[in-house]
C-alpha distance (Angstrom), angle and dihedral (degrees) to the residues before:
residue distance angle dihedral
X1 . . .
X2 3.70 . .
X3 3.63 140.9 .
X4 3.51 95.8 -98.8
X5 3.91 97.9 42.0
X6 4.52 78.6 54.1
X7 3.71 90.8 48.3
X8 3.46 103.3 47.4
X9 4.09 97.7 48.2
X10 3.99 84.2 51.5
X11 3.78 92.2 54.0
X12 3.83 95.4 43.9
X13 4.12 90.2 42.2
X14 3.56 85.5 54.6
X15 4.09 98.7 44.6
X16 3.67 84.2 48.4
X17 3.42 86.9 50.2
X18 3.82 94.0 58.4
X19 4.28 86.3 55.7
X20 4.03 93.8 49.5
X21 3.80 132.4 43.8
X22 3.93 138.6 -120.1
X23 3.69 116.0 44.6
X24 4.03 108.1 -81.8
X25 3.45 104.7 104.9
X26 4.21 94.6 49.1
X27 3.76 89.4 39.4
X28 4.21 81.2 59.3
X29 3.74 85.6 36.8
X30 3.57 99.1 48.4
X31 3.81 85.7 44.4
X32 3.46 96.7 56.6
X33 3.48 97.1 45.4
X34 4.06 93.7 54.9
X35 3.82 86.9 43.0
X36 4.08 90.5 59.8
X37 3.75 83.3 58.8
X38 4.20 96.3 62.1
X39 4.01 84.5 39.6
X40 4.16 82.0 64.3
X41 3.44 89.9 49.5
X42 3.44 97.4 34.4
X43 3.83 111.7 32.2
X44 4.09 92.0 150.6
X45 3.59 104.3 58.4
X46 3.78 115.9 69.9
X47 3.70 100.4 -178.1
X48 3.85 83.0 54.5
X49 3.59 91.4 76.3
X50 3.45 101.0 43.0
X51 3.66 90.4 53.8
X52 3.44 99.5 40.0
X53 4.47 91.0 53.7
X54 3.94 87.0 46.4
X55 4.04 91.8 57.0
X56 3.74 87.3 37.5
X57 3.75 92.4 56.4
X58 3.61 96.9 40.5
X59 4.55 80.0 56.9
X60 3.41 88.0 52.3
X61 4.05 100.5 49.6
X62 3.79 94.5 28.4
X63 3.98 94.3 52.7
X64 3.74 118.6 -0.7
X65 3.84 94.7 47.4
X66 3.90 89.1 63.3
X67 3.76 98.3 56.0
X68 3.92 88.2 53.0
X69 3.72 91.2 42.8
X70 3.74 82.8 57.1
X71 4.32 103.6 49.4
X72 3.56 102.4 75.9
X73 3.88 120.8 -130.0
């Protein structure tokens, strides 16, 4: 996939994000976003990117979802 296919899903998981609540669809967002960075880098290796939004999106639930979890709202 490309950059621009990566950026775009981030930017519409996070707008949908802004519609829905808890923190799935920016954790994907977020995710994706980060992952269109390594496909810069790393435009060659498909599985790269795969790999590299999984670990991103298990950061983002494993770590970042507490801390939002925690600011009330």
């Amino acid at each position: 996939m490309s950059v621009y296919v990566w950026l775009i899903f981030g930017f519409f998981m996070i707008v949908i994000e802004i519609f829905t609540p808890g923190f799935f669809a920016a954790s994907l967002g977020i995710s994706a976003i980060l992952t269109s960075v390594i496909v810069l880098l790393f435009p060659e290796i498909a599985f790269l990117h795969w790999l590299s939004f999984i670990i991103f999106n298990i950061i983002m639930f494993a770590f970042i979802r507490q801390i939002f979890i925690k600011i009330p709202g």
